[in-house]
N, C-alpha and C positions, 0 to 999 in steps of 0.2 A: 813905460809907466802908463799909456794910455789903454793898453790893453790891460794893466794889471786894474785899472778904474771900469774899463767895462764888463768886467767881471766880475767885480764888487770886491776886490781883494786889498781894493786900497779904496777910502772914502776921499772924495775932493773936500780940500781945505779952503774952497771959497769957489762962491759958483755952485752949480746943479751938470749933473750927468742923467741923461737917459738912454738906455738901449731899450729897442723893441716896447718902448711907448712907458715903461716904466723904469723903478731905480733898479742899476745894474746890481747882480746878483739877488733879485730879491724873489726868490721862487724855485725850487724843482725844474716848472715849467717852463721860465724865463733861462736857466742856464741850459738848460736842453736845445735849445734852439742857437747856443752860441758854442763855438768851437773854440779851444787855447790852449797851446803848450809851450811853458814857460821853458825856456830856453834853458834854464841852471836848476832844471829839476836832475836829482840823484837817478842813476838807475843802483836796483841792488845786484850785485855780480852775482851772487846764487839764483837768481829768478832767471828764466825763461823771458822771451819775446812775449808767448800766449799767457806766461804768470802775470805779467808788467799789468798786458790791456786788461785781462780779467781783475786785477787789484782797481785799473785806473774805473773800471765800469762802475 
């Protein structure tokens, strides 16, 4: 869960979060700079390796 907060995929329900000086997920620029892979993400069995990362870019 704390990564799903520093990513901004879950908001904190009391208290404040920061990553990289502001609220997590709040920018293009700010998730760029963070790396995450949810552990119970789907792959689709017809895609490729190179489809997956090109979908995920």
């Amino acid at each position: 869960m704390l990564l799903h907060l520093a990513v901004g995929l879950l908001t904190p329900t009391a208290g404040t979060a920061t990553v990289l000086g502001g609220r997590p997920g709040y920018g293009s620029s700010k998730l760029a700079q963070v790396g995450f892979v949810a552990q119970a993400t789907p792959t689709y069995t017809g895609l490729s390796i190179a489809k997956h990362l090109k979908m995920g870019a």
